[in-house]
Every structure is written in structure tokens, then in C-alpha cells.
C-alpha positions, -999 to +999 in steps of 0.1 A: +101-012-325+117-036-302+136-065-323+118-096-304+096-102-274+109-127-243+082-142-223+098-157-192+097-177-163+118-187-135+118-215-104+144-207-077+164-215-043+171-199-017+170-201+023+158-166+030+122-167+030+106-149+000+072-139+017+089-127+049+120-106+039+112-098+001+132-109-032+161-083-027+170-100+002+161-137-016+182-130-039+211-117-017+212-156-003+245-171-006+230-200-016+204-186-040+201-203-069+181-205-103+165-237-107+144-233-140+140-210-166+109-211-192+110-188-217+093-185-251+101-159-281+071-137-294+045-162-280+056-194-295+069-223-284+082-228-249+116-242-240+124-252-207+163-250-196+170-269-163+196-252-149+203-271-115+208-301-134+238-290-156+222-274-187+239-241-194+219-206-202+217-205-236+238-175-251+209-157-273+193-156-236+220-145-218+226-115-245+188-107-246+186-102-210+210-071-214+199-064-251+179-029-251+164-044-280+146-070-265+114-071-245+116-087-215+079-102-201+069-115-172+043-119-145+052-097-116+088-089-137+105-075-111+114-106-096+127-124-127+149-092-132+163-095-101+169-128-100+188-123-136+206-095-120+218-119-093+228-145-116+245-118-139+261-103-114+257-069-128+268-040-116+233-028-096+204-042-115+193-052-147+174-018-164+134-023-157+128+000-187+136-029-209+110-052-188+067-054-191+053-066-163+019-084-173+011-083-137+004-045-139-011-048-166-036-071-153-042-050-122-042-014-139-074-030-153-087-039-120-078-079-122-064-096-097-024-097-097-016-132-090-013-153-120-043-182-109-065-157-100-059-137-135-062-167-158-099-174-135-114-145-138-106-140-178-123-173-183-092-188-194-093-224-205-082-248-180-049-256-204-040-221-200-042-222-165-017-218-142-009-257-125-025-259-094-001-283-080+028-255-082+029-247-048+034-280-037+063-285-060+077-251-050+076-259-011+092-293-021+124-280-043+127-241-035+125-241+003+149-258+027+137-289+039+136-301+080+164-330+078+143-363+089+151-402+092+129-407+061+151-380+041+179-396+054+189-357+071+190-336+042+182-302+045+171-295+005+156-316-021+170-321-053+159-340-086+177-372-078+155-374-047+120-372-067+127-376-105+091-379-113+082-349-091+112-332-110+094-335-145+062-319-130+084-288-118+096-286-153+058-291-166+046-264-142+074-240-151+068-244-187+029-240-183+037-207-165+054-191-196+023-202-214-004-192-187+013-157-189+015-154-229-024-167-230-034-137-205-013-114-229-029-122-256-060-118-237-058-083-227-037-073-259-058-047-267-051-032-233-010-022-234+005-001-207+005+039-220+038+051-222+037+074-195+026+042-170+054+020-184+081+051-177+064+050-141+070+017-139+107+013-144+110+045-122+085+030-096+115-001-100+145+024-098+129+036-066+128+000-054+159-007-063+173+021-044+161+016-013+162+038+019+188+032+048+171+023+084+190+029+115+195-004+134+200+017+164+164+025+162+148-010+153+170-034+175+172-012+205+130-012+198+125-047+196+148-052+228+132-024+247+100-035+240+104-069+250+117-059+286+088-039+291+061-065+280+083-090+307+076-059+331+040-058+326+031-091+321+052-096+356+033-072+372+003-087+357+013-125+372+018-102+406-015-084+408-032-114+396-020-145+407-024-162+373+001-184+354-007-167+325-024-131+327-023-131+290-045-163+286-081-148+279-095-177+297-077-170+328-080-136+326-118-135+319-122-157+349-103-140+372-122-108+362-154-122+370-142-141+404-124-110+417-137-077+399-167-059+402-176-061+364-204-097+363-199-112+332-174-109+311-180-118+277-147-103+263-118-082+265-103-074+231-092-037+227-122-025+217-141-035+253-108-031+278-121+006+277-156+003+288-144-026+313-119+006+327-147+026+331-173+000+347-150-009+374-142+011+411-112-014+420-076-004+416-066-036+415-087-045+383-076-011+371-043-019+369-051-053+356-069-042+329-040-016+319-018-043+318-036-062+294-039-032+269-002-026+275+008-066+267-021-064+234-003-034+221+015-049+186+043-017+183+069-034+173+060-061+142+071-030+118+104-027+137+108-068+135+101-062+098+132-040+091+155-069+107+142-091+085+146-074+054+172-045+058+203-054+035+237-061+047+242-023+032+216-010+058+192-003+028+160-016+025+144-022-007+112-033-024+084-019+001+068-002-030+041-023-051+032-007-081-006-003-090-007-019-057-042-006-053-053-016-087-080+002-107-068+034-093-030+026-097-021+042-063+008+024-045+004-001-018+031-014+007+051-045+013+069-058+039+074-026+063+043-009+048+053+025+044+016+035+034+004+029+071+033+042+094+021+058+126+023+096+128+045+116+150+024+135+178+053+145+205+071+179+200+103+168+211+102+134+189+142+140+182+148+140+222+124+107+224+141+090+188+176+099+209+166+076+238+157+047+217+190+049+197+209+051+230+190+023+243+176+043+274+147+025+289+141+045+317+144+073+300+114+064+275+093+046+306+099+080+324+088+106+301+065+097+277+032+082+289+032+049+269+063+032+264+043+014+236+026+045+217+065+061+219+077+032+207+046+035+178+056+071+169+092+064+164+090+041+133+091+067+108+124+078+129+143+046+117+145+057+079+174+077+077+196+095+051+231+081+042+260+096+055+266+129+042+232+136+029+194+148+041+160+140+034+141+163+015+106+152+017+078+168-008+040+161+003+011+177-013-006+190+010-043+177+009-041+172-025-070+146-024-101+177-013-082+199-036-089+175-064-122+171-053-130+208-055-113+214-086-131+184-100-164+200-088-163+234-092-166+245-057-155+277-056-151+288-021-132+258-014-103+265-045-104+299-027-093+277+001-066+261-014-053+293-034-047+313-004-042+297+034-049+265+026-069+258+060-096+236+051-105+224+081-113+256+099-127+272+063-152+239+064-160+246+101-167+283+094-187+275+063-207+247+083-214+272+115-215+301+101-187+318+122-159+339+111-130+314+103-103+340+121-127+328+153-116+292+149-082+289+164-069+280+197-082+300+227-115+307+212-149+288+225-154+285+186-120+261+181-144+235+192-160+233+153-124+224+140-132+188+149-163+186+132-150+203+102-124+180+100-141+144+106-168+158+079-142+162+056-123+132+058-153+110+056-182+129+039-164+138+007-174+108-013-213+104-003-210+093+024-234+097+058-234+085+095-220+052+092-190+066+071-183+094+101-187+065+128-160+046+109-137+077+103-136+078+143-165+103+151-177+086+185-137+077+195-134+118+192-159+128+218-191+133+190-224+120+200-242+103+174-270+122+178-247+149+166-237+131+134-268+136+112-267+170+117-228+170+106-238+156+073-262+180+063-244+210+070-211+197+052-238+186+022-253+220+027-221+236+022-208+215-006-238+215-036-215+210-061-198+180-047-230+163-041-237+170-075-208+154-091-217+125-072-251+126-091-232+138-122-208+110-126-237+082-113-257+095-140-228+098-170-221+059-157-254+046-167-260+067-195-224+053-208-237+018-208-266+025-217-262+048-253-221+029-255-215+064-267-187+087-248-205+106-224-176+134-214-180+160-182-157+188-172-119+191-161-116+159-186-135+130-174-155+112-195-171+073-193-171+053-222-178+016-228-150-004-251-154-030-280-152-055-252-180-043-235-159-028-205-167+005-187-139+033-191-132+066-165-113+088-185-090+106-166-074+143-172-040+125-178-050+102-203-049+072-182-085+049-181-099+033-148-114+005-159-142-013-147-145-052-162-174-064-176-202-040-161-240-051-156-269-030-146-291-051-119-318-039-099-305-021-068-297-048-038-312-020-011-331+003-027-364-010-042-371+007-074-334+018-082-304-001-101-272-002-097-238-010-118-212-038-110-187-051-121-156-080-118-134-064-094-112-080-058-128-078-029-110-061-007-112-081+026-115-116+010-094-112-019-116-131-043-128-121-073-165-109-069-188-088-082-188-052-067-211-027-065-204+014-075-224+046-071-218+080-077-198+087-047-175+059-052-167+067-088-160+101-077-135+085-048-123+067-082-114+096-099-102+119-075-076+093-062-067+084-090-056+119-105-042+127-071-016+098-079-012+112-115-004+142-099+022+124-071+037+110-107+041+136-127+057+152-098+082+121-091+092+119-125+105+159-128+124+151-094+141+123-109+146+149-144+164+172-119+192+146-104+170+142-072+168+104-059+135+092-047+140+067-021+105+060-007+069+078-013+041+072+009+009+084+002+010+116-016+049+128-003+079+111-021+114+116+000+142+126-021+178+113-004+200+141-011+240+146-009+249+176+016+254+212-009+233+197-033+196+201-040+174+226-023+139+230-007+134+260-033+138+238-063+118+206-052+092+230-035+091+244-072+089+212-085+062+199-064+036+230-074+050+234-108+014+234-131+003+205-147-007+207-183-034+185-183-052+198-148-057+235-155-068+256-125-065+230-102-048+246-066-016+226-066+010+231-035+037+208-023+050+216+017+088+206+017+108+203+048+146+187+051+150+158+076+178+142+090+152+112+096+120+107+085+088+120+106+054+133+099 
């Protein structure tokens, strides 16, 4: 048992903006600063220490923040312990296994994870609120200031120049520390497991780490692309006459003046197609390529690694943790990782050498969209450091092979126990063709693509709408085609539609009895003390869904539905959200699939490998040259899983010298 719990709470300085180039970077500032620090021992009363003005650490915190001993709390943690580590000066950074992050917690129960939003939806009173005036106190005394007549020039605000203001800050610190404690003590009956607080501090490690980028690749991007958007947009002013071709107004007028097109009511990147195809004239051809050219946004990622790569290179902290919460898959900051463009050119090492050696022409000459090459090559930027290789571990489709295993389907474990081609088995199943006729050359490679869109969308009940937004029509499908697609993958498939039905139907029954209603491969849904609804999952882990309610069904007369408090993902607020079978299926089977990713993770890091990034369901190990092989992580990454019997685990592993896909 851990001697005491810290609850803490810092304010800070530092010119580097937080949002924009992440807290590594923050707190790399030479003139970062603490400000503040609140902090409370096991829950009680909270002591504020104003730092800036001359007041000292106090020694029992300086030892506990290095104490192994001693708990370390705090609402989004990791940027408390790296502030301390800054402050410290310690060699690296503090540990993260000595730190409890009530953020996650929060969020691995599907609350929101920022700290006003977590003390509304609990229903908190309003004294154990967070301060809603923070942020105006924050932009005052932790951002730089523009130097004005009325500040007399100054560039930062300090407590001399607003002593009442001052007192607030400390106020709003303090009330922090106790905002955090109250929401603690809220969800107390909800710790972290174990096994999610060692992910955590390795999910921190990781972080930590960092990868390296290439600023060969990113700078010579951002210049490159700027030369060719001066080139288009010149060409634009040319063919045009306009000021400003990149002005909608202008452009939607000229259009209609001198095209063949009538009206036209827009020209965002979703109509520039079907403008292309209405008109006969070169000239508004040409125009209209130029527009999509100049919309194309393929360099904000490559913008993003200049502003947060490290003087070392290295950039750090693009990993959130429980980032997508409920599930506790990972989400991305800054860069995100989770959403980098694939690589579709065969020679993508000729292509990444162009941009490194800065060779426009080059780039404009052989590849068909300076913008899309420029898109591909992202991933290309994450490099290795000297003297070592990636080795990069991805589990290949691990999500439908969780799915099948989850629902019995037998023909499609078959699948995943021998060649692994599920596209072309779902194809053959669909059509009824011989899967050895689905391959290049034959009339029947045709049924790949509907095998393939069917299984990326269908999988969790869904119909028409859900292959539209998968990218049916962009493909060449007709949408008369789509019903048709639905039923035969459904056809196909019994026993996933039945889990659907299966884990609808335990749901309800769950509420309804409050008894643990348990189903195969170790699910089960079971309503707490509390009155909230449980998914057990195989590893032991709970997706929880907060404070459920039957209602009658908003589109389906007759029928009911369950919702729940939950973020909604677009607005952000908290809301109540609807579920159905299909969706706690999607649940589930994501949410193993990242167990799996986990477990996975944590035996590389067992085995000396360091995990420098992980996107999706591949994690990419930096390894030193004559160490480490694709044998042993390969091993690693199909190695059984106690708790997942049966289920058709296989990891693909491939060494890079930079990262691609």
C-alpha cells in the first residue's frame, strides 16, 4: 500500500503555445516556468504555494514527487509530471508508474476528459466545480502578452500588475485540487485495474520516448508545396483574370459569366467533380483543376512536425490514452498518427528521395499530383535513429477476426487460420465463385470490391447508408447495387447478425432482471450498485455505459431502445446517446482488439524492444542495428492470449528504414 496520496495542481508559463506544439515542447521553453502549485494530502485540506512570488517548494513535496511511495494524482497527470520533471531537472522524466491520472479514469468510464465537463456531467455541486473564470486568468498570467500603451509595453503579466486578479489565480488553482479530489471521490468505486494503470505508464514511456522525424522531409514539404500552390494559383490569376482565383465569390462568378455550367451554387470538393464533368471548355477545365489543386490541405501534418519536433529531432506526446474513451482505444494529438495517409506508389522510396533532396521538378514530373505525393509521404518523415530500424508489428485485420471469433462464424476463422484473404473469401462466399477465381486477370476480380466495402461497413449492422458512407458510390457502385450487397454479406454471415441480436437482447435483459446476463468467449452485461450498465470484456476490463434508460424507440414505433450519458462525438457535449445491438458489438470487438494491441505492446517492451509510436492496431518498435529480429517480434505479435482462446491471432512484421504503410 502506497504510504500517502498527493492530489495536485499546477498554473504555468511559458511562450511556446501549449495547444499548438504540445507540453514536451511547453515545457522545453527557456522561459517556462511554474507559477502555482495546489496540492492536498489524502483528500484534505488544500495548500496553495505561489511559487513566482518567492515562496519555495516545500521539501516533503519536493521528496514526494520522486518518492515511489507516494501517489501522485492529477487530472490529465501527464502534464503535471512533466512539468515537475522540468522543474527537477531529472534525468529523462519523472516515472508515470508512480502517477494516477483521474482523467483516464473519468474517460475509461465514458465521461468526458476535461475537468468542467466531468464535474457537470456527475452532478457535482457547483463548489466543487471547476472556476469558470480560469481561462480568463490563464490567458492573462500564463501566455505572453502583446506589449500596449495601456501595459506600458510589457510582454507578460505578473502579480504586481493585477494583485486582485492574482488572488483569483490562487483561488482557481486551489479549487482545482479540490474539483479533482470531489470527482475522485465520486467515482471511487471505479479504480483503474492494474493491468490499465501498467498500460498507462507504458502508454507515458511511449510518449516520453518519442519518434525522430526527418526535417528533410517536412521542411522541404512545406517549401515545396508552397511553390506549387504560387504556381497554380498563378496560373489560375492567368487563365482567369481574377485578383483572387481563390475567392469563392470571384470564382463562382467568373464561372457563371464565362463557363458553360448556369448557376453555380458551389464549389467545395465535393461538387468541383461534377462541375469537371458538366463542362466542354478547356479553359474552365483547367480552372476548375486549379481550384482542387489550391483546396488540397497536404501539408497541415507536415506544419505540425515543425511545430512540435524537439531540438533532439524527436517528437513526443502524439499518443492520448483512452483517447477514444469507453473503448480505451488511442486517439491522436498534434500530428495524429491515427489518420496518416497511406502509401499507394510502388516506388515511394524513389518519390520520399525527391522530397528529401528538395527536387520539385522531379516530384511535379513523375507523379500525377504534386499534392497527393506530397499526402503519401507523411508517414515517410518518421524515421529511426541513427544506427537503428524500424520494426513495425500490425495485426493484420485483427478487428473481423474478433468479430468472427466473437460470433462463431466458422468459415470466416477458417479464413483467418489459413490465407488470411478475407476480402476475396467474403467475395466468393457472397457470389458463389471459387475464391482461386478472384485474383487479377480474371473477369471475377471484379467481386473483390464488393467484398471488401461489405466488410468494412456491414460488420456492425449496418445497411445502405453505412456502405454510402464507407465510399461505395466514390468506388464506381451504383446504389441500386447496394441493397443487394447487404443481403448477401447478411446472408453469408448468420451468426454475426445474430450477435447483434444476441448482445441487443442480453442489454435489455441486463437492466431489466440487474442480474449478470453472460454470453460466450467471455462477455457478459451487468448493471452495478450505481445503476450503470457493464460490457464485460474477455480481459477483464468493463465498458461502461453511465446511467442507462430504456425509452421508447425515437424511429421505430413499437420498439425501445437504451441510452445513456456519453460525448457526442461531433459536438463534444455531453448528451444522451442511443445503442443497439450492432453498436455494442462495434463496442466489444474494438475494444478487445485494443486489449489485444496491449497485451501485445507490453511483451515487446518485456523483451527490451522500444515502442516509439502505435497507430491503430501496429505499434513500431525503434530498434539498434544487430539487435532485435522480425522472428521474435513476429512471435510476439501471434503469441496466444490466455484470456481469448481460439481466437485467429497473426501479426505481419516488416523492418523499415522509415515508416510507410
Amino acid at each position: 500500500m502506497p504510504a500517502a496520496t498527493m492530489s495536485l495542481d499546477l498554473e504555468t508559463y511559458s511562450s511556446v503555445d501549449l495547444l499548438a506544439c504540445g507540453v514536451y515542447k511547453y515545457t522545453a521553453s527557456p522561459d517556462f516556468e511554474l507559477l502555482l502549485l495546489s496540492y492536498s494530502w489524502d483528500g484534505l485540506f488544500t495548500e496553495c504555494v505561489d511559487l513566482l512570488s518567492g515562496e519555495p517548494l516545500p521539501k516533503e513535496i519536493r521528496e514526494a514527487l520522486v518518492d515511489p511511495e507516494v501517489v501522485k494524482k492529477a487530472f490529465n497527470a501527464s502534464f503535471e509530471r512533466l512539468c515537475f520533471s522540468r522543474f527537477l531537472r531529472v534525468e529523462g522524466f519523472l516515472d508515470p508508474s508512480q502517477w494516477v491520472c483521474t482523467m483516464v479514469k473519468a474517460t475509461a468510464l465514458g465521461l468526458p476528459g476535461s475537468l468542467d465537463k466531468v464535474g457537470q456531467a456527475l452532478l457535482l455541486p457547483e463548489d466543487q466545480q471547476k472556476i469558470k473564470t480560469g481561462k480568463q486568468l490563464i490567458n492573462y498570467f500564463c501566455k505572453p502578452c502583446k506589449p500596449t500603451k495601456v501595459n506600458k509595453g510589457r510582454t507578460r503579466n505578473l502579480p504586481e500588475h493585477a494583485p486582485e486578479k492574482w488572488q483569483q489565480f490562487k483561488e482557481y488553482n486551489i479549487g482545482d485540487v479540490d474539483a479533482e479530489i470531489a470527482i475522485d471521490e465520486k467515482l471511487k468505486d471505479y479504480p483503474l485495474m492494474k493491468q490499465e494503470q501498467e498500460l498507462y505508464a507504458l502508454d507515458q514511456r511511449i510518449n516520453d520516448r518519442g519518434v525522430r522525424l526527418d526535417p528533410k522531409i517536412y521542411l522541404n514539404a512545406i517549401d515545396l508545396d508552397k511553390i506549387f500552390k504560387e504556381k497554380t494559383f498563378n496560373k489560375a490569376v492567368k487563365l482567369t483574370g481574377l485578383e483572387n482565383p481563390q475567392s469563392v465569390a470571384q470564382l463562382k462568378t467568373w464561372l457563371e459569366e464565362e463557363g458553360d455550367l448556369g448557376e453555380v451554387k458551389s464549389i467545395d470538393k465535393k461538387i468541383l467533380p461534377k462541375l469537371l464533368e458538366q463542362t466542354d471548355s478547356e479553359i474552365v477545365r483547367q480552372v476548375l483543376e486549379c481550384r482542387q489543386l489550391m483546396a488540397k490541405t497536404s501539408v497541415s501534418k507536415y506544419e505540425k512536425m515543425e511545430e512540435m519536433a524537439g531540438a533532439d529531432s524527436r517528437v513526443r506526446g502524439m499518443l492520448q490514452f483512452y483517447g477514444a474513451s469507453r473503448t480505451g482505444r488511442w486517439s491522436g494529438r498534434g500530428i495524429q498518427p491515427q489518420n496518416l495517409p497511406q502509401n499507394r506508389y510502388e516506388d515511394i522510396a524513389d518519390a520520399r528521395q525527391y522530397l528529401a533532396d528538395g527536387d520539385f521538378v522531379a516530384i511535379e514530373m513523375l507523379y500525377p499530383s504534386v499534392p497527393d505525393a506530397l499526402s503519401q509521404l507523411v508517414r515517410t518523415a518518421f524515421i529511426p535513429a541513427e544506427n537503428a530500424r524500424f520494426i513495425v508489428g500490425d495485426f493484420s485485420a485483427i478487428e473481423a477476426r474478433v468479430l468472427s471469433w466473437l460470433a462463431d462464424e466458422s468459415w470466416r476463422i477458417d479464413v483467418f487460420n489459413s490465407h488470411g484473404k478475407i476480402y476475396e473469401a467474403a467475395a466468393a462466399q457472397m457470389f458463389n465463385v471459387p475464391i482461386d477465381h478472384i485474383k487479377k486477370g480474371r473477369p471475377e476480380y471484379e467481386l473483390r470490391a464488393k467484398g471488401k466495402i461489405a466488410e468494412l461497413a456491414l460488420g456492425y449492422q449496418g445497411a445502405k447508408g453505412a456502405l454510402v458512407q464507407m465510399g461505395a458510390l466514390d468506388q464506381g457502385l451504383t446504389e441500386s447495387e447496394l441493397p443487394d450487397i447487404v443481403r448477401r454479406w447478411r446472408n453469408t454471415n448468420p451468426k454475426i447478425v445474430k450477435l447483434w441480436y444476441q448482445y441487443e437482447k442480453a442489454a435489455f435483459k441486463a437492466l431489466v432482471t440487474k442480474k449478470e446476463i453472460k454470453l460466450p468467449h467471455g462477455v457478459s452485461f451487468s448493471v452495478d450498485h450505481n445503476g450503470h450498465l457493464f460490457a464485460g470484456l474477455p480481459s477483464g476490463r468493463r465498458l461502461c455505459y453511465w446511467e442507462p434508460k430504456i425509452i421508447p424507440h425515437k424511429k421505430f414505433e413499437g420498439k425501445q431502445e437504451i441510452t445513456y450519458g456519453g460525448v457526442h462525438q461531433q459536438s463534444k457535449k455531453w448528451v444522451r446517446l442511443g445503442t443497439y445491438g450492432g453498436k455494442l458489438v462495434e463496442n466489444v470487438t474494438q475494444a478487445i482488439a485494443r486489449d489485444c494491441l496491449a497485451v501485445a505492446m507490453k511483451r515487446q517492451a518485456a523483451a527490451g524492444y522500444k515502442i516509439v509510436m502505435h497507430v491503430h492496431d501496429e505499434s513500431i518498435c525503434e530498434v539498434p542495428n544487430g539487435q532485435g529480429s522480425l522472428k521474435e517480434v513476429a512471435a510476439i505479435m501471434g503469441r496466444s492470449i490466455s484470456w481469448a482462446d481460439g481466437l485467429p491471432l497473426k501479426g505481419d512484421v516488416e523492418e523499415q528504414d522509415f515508416y510507410r504503410k
